[in-house]
NUMIVEX-143633 format. One record per atom (N, C-alpha, C): residue in three letters; x, y, z; atom name. Coordinates in Angstrom, 3 decimals, always signed. Atoms other than C-alpha are relative to their C-alpha. Layout:
REM NUMIVEX-143633
<rec rest="ALA" x="X" y="Y" z="Z" atom="CA"/>
...
REM end
This chain:
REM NUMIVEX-143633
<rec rest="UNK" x="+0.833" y="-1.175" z="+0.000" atom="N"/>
<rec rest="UNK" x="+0.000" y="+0.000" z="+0.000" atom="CA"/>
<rec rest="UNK" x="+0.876" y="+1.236" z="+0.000" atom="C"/>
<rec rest="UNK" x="-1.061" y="-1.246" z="-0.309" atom="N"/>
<rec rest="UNK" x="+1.630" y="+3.157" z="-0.816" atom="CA"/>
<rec rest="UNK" x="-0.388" y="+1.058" z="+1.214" atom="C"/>
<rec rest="UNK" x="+0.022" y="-0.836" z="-1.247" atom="N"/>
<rec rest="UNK" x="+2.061" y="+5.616" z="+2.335" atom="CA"/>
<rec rest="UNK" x="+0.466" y="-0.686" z="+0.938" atom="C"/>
<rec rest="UNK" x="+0.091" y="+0.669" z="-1.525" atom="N"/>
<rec rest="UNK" x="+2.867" y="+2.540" z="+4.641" atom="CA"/>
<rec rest="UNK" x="+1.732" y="-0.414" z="-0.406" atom="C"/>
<rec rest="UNK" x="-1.525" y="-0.063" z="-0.148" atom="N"/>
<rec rest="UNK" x="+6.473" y="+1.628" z="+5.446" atom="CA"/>
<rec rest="UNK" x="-0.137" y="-1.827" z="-0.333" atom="C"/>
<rec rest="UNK" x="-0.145" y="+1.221" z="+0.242" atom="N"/>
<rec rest="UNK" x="+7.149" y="-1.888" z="+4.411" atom="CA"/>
<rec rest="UNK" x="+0.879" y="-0.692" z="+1.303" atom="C"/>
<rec rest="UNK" x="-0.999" y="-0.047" z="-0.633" atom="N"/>
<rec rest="UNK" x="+8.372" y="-3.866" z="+7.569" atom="CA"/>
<rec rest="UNK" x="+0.625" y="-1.318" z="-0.307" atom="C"/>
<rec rest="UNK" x="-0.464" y="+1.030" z="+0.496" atom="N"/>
<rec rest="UNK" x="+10.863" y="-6.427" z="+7.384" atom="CA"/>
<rec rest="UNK" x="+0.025" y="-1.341" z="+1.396" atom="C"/>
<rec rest="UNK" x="+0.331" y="+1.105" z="-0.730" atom="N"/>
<rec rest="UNK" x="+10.528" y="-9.521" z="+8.750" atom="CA"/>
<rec rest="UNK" x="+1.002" y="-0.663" z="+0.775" atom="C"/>
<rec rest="UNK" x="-1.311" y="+0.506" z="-0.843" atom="N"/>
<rec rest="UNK" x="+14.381" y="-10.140" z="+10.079" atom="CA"/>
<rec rest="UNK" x="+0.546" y="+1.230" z="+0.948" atom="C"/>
<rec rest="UNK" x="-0.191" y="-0.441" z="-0.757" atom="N"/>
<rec rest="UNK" x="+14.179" y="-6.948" z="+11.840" atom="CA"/>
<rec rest="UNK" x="+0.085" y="+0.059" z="+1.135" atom="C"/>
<rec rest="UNK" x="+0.627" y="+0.050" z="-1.408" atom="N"/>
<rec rest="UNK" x="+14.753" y="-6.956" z="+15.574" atom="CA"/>
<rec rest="UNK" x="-0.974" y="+1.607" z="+0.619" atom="C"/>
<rec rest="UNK" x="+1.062" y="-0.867" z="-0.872" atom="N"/>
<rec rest="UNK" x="+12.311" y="-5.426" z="+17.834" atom="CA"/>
<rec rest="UNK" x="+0.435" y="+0.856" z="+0.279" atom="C"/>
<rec rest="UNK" x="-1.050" y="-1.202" z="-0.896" atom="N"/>
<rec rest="UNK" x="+12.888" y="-2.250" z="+19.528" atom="CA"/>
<rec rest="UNK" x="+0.188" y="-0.143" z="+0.882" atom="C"/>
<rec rest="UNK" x="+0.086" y="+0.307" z="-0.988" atom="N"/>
<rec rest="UNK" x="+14.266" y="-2.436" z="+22.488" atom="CA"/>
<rec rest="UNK" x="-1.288" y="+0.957" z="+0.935" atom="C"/>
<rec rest="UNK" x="+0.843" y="-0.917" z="-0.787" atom="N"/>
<rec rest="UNK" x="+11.614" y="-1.521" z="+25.459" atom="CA"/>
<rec rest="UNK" x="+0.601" y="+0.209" z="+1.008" atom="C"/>
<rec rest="UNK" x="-0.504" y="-0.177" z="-1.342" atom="N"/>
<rec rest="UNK" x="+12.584" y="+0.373" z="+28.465" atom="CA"/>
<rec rest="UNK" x="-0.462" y="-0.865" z="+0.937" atom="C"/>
<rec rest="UNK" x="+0.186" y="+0.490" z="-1.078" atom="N"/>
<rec rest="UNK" x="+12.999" y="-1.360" z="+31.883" atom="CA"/>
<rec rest="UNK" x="+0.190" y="+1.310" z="+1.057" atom="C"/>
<rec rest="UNK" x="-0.739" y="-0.849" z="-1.201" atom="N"/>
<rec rest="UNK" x="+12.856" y="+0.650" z="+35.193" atom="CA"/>
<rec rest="UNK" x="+1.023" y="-1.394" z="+1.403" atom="C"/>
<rec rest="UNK" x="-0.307" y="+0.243" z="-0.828" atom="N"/>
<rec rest="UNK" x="+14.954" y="-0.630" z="+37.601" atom="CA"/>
<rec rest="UNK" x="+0.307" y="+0.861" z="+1.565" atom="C"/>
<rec rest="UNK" x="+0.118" y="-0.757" z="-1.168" atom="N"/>
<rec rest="UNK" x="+15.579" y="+0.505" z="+41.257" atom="CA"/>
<rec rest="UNK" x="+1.385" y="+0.034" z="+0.421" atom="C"/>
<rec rest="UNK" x="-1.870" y="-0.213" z="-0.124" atom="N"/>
<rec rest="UNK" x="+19.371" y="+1.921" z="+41.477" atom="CA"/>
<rec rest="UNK" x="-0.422" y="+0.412" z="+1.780" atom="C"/>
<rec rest="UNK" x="-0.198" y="-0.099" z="-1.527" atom="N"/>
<rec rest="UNK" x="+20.670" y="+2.133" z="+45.123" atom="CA"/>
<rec rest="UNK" x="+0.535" y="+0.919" z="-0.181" atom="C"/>
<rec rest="UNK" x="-0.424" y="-0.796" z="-0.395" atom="N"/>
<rec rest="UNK" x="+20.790" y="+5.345" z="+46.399" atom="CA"/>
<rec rest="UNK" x="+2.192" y="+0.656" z="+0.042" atom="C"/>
<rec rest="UNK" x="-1.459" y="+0.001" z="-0.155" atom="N"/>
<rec rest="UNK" x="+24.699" y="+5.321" z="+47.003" atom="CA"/>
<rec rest="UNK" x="+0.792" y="-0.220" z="-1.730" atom="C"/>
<rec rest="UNK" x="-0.669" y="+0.421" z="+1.619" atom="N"/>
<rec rest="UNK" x="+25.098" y="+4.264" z="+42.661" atom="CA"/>
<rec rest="UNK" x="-0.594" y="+1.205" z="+0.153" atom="C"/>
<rec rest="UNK" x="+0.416" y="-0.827" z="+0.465" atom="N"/>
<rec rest="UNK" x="+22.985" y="+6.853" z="+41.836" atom="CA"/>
<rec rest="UNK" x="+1.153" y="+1.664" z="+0.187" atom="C"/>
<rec rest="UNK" x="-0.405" y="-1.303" z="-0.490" atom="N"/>
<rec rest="UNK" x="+24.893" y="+9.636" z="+43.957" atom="CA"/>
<rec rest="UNK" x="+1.460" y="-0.031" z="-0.825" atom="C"/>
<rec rest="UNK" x="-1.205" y="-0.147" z="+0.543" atom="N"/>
<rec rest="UNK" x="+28.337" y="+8.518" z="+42.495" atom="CA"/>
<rec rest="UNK" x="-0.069" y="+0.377" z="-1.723" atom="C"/>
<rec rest="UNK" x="+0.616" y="-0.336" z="+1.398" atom="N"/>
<rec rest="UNK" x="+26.837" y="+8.749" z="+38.788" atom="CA"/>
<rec rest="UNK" x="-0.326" y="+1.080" z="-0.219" atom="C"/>
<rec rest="UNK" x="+0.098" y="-1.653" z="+0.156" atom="N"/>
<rec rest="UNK" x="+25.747" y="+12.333" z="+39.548" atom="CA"/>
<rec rest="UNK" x="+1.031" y="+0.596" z="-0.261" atom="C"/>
<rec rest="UNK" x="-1.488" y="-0.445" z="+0.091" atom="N"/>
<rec rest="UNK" x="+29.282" y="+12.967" z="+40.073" atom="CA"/>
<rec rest="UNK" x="+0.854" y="-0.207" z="-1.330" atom="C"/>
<rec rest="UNK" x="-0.394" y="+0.871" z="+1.018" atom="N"/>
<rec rest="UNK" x="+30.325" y="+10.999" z="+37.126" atom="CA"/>
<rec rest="UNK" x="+0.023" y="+0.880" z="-1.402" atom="C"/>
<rec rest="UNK" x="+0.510" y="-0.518" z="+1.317" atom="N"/>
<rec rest="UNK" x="+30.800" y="+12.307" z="+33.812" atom="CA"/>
<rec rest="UNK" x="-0.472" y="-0.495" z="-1.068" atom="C"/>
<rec rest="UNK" x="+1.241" y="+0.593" z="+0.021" atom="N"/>
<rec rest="UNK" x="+27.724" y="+10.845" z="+31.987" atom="CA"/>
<rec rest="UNK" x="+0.087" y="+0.468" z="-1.580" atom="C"/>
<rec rest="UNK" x="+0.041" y="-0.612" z="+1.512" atom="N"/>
<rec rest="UNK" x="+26.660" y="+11.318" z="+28.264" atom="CA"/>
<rec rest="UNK" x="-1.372" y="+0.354" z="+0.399" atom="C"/>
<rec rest="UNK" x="+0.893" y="-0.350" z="-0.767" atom="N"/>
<rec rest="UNK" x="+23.485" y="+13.096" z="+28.178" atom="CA"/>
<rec rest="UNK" x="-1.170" y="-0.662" z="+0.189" atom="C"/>
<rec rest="UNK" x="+1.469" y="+0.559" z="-0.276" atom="N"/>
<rec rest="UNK" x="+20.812" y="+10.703" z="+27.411" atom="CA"/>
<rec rest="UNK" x="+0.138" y="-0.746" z="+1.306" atom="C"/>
<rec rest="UNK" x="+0.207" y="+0.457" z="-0.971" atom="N"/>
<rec rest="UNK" x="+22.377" y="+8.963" z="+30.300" atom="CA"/>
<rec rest="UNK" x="-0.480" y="+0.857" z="+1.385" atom="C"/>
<rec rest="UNK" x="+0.461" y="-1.555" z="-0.927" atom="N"/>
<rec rest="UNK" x="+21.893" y="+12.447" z="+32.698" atom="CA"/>
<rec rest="UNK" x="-1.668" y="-0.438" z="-0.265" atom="C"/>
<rec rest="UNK" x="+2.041" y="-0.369" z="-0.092" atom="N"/>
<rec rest="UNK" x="+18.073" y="+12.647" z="+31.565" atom="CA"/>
<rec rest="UNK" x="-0.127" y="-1.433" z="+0.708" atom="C"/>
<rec rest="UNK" x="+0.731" y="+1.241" z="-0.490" atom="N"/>
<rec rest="UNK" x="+17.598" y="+8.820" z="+32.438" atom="CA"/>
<rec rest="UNK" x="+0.353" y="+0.601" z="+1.849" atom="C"/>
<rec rest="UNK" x="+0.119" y="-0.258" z="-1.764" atom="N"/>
<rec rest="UNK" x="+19.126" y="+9.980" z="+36.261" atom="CA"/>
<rec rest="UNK" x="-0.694" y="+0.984" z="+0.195" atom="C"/>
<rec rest="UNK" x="+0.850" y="-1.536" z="-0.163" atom="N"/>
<rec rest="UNK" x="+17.281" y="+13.296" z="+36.080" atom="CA"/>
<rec rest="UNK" x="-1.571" y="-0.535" z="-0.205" atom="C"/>
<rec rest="UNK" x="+1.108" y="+0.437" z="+0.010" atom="N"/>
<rec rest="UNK" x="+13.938" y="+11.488" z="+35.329" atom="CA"/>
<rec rest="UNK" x="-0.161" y="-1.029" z="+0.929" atom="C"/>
<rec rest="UNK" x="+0.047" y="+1.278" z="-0.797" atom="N"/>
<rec rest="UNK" x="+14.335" y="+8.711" z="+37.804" atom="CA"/>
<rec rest="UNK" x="-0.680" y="+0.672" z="+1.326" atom="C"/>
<rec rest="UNK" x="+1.213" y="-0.212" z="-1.254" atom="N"/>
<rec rest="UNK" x="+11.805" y="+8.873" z="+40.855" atom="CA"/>
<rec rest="UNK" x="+0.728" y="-0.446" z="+1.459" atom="C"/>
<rec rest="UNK" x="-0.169" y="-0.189" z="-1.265" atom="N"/>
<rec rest="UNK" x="+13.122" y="+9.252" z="+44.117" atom="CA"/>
<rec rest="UNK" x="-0.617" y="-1.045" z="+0.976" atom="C"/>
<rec rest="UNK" x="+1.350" y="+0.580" z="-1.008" atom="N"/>
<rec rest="UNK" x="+11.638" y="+6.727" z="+46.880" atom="CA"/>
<rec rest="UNK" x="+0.696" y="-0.376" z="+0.871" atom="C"/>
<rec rest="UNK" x="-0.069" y="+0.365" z="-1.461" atom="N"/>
<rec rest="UNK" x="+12.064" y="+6.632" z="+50.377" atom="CA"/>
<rec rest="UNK" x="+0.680" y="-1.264" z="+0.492" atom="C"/>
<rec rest="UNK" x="+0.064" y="+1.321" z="-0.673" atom="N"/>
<rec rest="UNK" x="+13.843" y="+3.755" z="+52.022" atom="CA"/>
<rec rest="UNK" x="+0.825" y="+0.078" z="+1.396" atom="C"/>
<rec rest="UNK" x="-0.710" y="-0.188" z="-1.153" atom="N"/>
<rec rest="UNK" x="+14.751" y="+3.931" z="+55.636" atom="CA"/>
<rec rest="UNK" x="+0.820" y="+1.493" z="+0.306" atom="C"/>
<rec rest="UNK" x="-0.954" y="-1.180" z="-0.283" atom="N"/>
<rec rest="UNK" x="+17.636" y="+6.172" z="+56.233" atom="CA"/>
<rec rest="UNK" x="+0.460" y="+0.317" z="-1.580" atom="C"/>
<rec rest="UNK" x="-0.569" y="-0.593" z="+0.462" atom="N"/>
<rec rest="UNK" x="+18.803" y="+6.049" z="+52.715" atom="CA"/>
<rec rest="UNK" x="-1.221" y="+0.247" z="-1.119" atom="C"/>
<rec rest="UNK" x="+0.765" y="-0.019" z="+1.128" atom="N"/>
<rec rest="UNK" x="+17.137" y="+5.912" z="+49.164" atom="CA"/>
<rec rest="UNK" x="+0.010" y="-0.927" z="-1.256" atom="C"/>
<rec rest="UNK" x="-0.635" y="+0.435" z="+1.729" atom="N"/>
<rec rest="UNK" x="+16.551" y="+4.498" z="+45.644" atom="CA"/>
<rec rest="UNK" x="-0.766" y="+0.960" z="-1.128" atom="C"/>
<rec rest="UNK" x="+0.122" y="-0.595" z="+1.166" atom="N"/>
<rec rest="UNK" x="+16.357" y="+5.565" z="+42.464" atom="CA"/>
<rec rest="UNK" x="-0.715" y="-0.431" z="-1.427" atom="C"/>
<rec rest="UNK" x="+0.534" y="+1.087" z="+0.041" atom="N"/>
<rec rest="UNK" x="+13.650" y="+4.257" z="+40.678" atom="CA"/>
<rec rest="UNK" x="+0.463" y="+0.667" z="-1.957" atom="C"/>
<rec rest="UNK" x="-0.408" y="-0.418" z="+1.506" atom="N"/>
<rec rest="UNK" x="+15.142" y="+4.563" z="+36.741" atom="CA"/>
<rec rest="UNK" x="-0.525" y="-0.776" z="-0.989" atom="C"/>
<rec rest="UNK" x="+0.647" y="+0.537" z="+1.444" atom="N"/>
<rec rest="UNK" x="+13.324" y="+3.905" z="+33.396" atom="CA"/>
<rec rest="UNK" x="+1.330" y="+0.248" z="-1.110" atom="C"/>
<rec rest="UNK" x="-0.482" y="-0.073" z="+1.589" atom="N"/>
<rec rest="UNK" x="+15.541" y="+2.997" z="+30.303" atom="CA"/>
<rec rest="UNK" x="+0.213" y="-1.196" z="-0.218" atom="C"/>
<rec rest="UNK" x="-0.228" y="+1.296" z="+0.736" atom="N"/>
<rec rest="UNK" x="+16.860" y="+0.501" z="+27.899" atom="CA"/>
<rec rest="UNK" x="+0.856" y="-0.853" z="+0.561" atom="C"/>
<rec rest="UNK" x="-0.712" y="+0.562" z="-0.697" atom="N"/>
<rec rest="UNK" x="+18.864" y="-2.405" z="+28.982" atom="CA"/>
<rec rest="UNK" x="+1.187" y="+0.514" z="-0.484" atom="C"/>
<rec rest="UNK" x="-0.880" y="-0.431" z="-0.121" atom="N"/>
<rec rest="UNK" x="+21.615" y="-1.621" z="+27.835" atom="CA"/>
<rec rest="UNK" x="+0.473" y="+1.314" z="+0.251" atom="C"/>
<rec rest="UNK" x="-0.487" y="-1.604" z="-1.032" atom="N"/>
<rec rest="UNK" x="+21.693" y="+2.216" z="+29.106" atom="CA"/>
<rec rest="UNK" x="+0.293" y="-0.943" z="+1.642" atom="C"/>
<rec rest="UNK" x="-0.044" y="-0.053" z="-1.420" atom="N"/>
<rec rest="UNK" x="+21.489" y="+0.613" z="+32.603" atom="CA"/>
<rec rest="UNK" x="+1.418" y="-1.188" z="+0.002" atom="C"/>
<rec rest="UNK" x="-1.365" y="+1.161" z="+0.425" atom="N"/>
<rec rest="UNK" x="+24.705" y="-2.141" z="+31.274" atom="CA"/>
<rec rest="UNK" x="+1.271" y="+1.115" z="+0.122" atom="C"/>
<rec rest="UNK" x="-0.652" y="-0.995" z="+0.259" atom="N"/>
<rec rest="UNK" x="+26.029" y="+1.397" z="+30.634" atom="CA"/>
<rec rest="UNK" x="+0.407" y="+0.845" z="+1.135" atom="C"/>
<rec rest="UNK" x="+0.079" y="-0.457" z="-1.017" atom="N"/>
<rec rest="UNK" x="+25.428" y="+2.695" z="+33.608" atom="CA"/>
<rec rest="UNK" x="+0.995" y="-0.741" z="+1.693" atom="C"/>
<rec rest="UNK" x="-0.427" y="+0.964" z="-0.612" atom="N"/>
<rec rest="UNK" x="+26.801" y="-0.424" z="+35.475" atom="CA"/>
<rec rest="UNK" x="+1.753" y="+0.427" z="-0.487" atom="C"/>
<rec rest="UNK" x="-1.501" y="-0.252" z="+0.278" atom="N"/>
<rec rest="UNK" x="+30.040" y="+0.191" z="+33.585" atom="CA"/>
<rec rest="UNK" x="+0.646" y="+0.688" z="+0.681" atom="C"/>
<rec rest="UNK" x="-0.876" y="-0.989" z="-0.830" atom="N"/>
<rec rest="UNK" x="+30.646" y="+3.619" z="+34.764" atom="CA"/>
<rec rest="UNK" x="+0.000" y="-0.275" z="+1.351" atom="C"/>
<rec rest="UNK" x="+0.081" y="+0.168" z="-1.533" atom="N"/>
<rec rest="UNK" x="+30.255" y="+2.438" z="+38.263" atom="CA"/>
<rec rest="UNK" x="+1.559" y="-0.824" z="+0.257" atom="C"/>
<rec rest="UNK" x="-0.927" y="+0.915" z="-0.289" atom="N"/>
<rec rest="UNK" x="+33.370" y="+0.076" z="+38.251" atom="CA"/>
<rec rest="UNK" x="+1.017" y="+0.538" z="+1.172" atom="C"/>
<rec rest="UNK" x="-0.658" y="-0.744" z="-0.953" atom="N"/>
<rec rest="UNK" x="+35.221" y="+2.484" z="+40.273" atom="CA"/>
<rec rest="UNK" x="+0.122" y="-0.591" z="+1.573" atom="C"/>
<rec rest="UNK" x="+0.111" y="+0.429" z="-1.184" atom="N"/>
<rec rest="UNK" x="+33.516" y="+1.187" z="+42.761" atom="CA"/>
<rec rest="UNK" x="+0.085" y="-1.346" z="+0.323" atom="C"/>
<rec rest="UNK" x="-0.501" y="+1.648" z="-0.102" atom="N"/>
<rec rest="UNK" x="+34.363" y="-2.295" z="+42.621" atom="CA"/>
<rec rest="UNK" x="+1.214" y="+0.184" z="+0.413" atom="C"/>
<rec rest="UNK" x="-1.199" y="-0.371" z="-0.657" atom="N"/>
<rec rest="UNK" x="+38.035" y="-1.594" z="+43.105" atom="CA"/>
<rec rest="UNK" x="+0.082" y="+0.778" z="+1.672" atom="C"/>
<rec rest="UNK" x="-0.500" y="-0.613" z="-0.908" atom="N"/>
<rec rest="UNK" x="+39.389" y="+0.199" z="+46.109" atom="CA"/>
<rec rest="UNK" x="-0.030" y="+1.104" z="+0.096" atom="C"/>
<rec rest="UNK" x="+0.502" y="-0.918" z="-0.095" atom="N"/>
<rec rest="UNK" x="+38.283" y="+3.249" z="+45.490" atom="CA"/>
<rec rest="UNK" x="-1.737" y="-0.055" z="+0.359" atom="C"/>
<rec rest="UNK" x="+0.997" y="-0.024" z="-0.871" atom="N"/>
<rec rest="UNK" x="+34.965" y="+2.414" z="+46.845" atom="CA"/>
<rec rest="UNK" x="-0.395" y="+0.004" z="+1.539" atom="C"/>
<rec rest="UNK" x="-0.157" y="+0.328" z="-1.375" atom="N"/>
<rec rest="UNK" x="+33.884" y="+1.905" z="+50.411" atom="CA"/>
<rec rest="UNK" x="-1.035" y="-0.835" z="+0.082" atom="C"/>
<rec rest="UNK" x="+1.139" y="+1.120" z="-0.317" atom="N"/>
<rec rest="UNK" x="+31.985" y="-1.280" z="+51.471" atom="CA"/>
<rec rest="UNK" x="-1.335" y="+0.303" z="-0.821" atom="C"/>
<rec rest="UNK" x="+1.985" y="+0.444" z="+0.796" atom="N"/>
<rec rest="UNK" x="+28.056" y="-0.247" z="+51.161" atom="CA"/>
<rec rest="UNK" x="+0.240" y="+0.578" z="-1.755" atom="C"/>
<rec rest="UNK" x="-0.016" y="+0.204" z="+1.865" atom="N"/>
<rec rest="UNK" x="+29.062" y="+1.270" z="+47.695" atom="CA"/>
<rec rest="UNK" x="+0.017" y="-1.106" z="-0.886" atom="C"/>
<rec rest="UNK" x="-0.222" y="+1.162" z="+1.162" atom="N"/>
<rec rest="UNK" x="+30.419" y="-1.620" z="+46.309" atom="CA"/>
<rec rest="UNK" x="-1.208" y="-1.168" z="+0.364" atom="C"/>
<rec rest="UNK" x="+1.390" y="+0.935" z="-0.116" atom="N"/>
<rec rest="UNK" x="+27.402" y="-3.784" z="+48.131" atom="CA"/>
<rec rest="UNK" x="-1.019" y="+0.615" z="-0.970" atom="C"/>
<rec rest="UNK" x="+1.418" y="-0.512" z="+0.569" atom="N"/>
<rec rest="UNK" x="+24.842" y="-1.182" z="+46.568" atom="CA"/>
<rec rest="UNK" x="+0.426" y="-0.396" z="-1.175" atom="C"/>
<rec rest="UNK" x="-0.527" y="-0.020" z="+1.315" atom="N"/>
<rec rest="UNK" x="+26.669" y="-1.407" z="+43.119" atom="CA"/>
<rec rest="UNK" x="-0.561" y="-1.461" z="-0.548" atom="C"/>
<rec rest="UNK" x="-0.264" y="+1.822" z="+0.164" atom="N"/>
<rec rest="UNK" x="+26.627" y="-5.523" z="+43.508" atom="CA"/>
<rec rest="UNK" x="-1.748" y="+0.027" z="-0.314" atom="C"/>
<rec rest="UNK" x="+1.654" y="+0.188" z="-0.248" atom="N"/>
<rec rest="UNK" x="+22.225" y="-5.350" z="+43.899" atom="CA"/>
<rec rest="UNK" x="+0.120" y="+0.614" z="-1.328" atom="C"/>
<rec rest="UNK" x="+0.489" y="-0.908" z="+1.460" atom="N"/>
<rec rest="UNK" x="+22.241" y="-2.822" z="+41.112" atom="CA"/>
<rec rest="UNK" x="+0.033" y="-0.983" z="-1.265" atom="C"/>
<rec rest="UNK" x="-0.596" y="+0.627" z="+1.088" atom="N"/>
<rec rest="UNK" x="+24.325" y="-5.203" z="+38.623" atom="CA"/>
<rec rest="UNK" x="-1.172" y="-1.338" z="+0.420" atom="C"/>
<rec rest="UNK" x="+1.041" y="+0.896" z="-0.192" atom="N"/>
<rec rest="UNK" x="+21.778" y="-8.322" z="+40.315" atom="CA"/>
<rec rest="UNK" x="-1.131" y="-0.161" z="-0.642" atom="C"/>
<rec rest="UNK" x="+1.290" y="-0.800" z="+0.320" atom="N"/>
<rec rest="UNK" x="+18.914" y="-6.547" z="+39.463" atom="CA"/>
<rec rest="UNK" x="+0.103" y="+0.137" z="-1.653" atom="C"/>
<rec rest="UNK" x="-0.389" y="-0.080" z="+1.194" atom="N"/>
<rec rest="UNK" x="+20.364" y="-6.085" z="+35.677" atom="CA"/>
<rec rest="UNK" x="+0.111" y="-1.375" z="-0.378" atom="C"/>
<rec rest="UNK" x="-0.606" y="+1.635" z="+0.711" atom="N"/>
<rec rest="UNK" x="+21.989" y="-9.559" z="+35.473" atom="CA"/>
<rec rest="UNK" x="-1.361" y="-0.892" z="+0.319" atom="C"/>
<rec rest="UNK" x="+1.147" y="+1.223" z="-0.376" atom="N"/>
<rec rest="UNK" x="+18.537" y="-11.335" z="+36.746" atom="CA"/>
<rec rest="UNK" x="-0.956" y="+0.431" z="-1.273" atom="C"/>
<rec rest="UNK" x="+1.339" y="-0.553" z="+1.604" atom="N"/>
<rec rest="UNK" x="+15.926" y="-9.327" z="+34.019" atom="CA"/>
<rec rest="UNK" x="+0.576" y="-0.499" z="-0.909" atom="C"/>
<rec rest="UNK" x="-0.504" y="-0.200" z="+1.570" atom="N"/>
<rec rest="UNK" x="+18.715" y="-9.712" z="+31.035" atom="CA"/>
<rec rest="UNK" x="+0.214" y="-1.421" z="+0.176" atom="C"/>
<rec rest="UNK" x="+0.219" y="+1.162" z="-0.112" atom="N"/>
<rec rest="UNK" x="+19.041" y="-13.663" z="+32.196" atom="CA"/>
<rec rest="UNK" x="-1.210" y="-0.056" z="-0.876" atom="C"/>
<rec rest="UNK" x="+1.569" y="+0.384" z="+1.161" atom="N"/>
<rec rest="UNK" x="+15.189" y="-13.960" z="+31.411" atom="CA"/>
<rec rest="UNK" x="-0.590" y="+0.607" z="-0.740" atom="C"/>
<rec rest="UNK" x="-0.462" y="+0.052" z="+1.211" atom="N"/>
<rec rest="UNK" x="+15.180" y="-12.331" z="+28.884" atom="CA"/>
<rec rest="UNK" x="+0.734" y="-0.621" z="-1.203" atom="C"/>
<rec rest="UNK" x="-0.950" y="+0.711" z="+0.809" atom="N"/>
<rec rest="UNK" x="+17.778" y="-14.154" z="+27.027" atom="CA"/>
<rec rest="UNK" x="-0.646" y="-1.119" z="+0.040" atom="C"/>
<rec rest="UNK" x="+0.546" y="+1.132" z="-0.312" atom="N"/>
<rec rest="UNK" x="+15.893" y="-17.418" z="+28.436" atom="CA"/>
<rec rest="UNK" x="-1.308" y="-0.245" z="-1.415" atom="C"/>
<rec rest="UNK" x="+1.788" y="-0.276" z="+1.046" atom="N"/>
<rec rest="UNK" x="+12.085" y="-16.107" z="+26.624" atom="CA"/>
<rec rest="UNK" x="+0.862" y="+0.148" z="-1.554" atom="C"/>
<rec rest="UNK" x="-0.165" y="-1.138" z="+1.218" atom="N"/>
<rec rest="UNK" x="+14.201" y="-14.867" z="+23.203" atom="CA"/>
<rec rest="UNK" x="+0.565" y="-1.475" z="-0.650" atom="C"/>
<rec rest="UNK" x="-0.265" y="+1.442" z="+1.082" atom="N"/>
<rec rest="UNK" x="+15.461" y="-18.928" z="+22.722" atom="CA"/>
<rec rest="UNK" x="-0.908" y="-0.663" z="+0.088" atom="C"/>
REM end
């Protein structure tokens, strides 16, 4: 039909955003961080929520922005972190590595 886009049939999907729930303590070092900007808007749009004494960060994007996001954190894996960083960091990457598991599981 002319006007319509022809789609192809070996195209992949688009990816859809996931939110996940960054730990307070990733989030704050990522502020600091020097970021590209779509990654900035994804922390600048992320929802704030209450937890105890500290916080999380409740963030919408694609998996791999938040793979991306995981990267720049490495800092804190080394010795330049301090304990709960590198614990919060470890949940964050959990939280990534458990969705993109099943995922990968549903896609064979």
């Amino acid at each position: 039909m002319p006007g319509h886009a022809a789609i192809e049939e070996d195209a992949p999907a688009p990816e859809l955003p996931i939110t996940f729930d960054m730990p307070g303590k990733v989030a704050d070092f990522l502020r600091a961080a020097d970021l590209e900007p779509a990654e900035r808007d994804a922390l600048d749009q992320g929802v704030t929520v209450r937890r105890g004494q500290g916080y999380t960060l409740r963030v919408t994007a694609v998996l791999a922005m938040h793979r991306g996001l995981l990267d720049r954190c490495q800092p804190l894996v080394r010795c330049q972190g301090v304990p709960a960083q590198r614990k919060a960091r470890r949940e964050y990457e959990n939280r990534v590595d458990t969705l993109a598991g099943g995922m990968a599981q549903r896609a064979a």
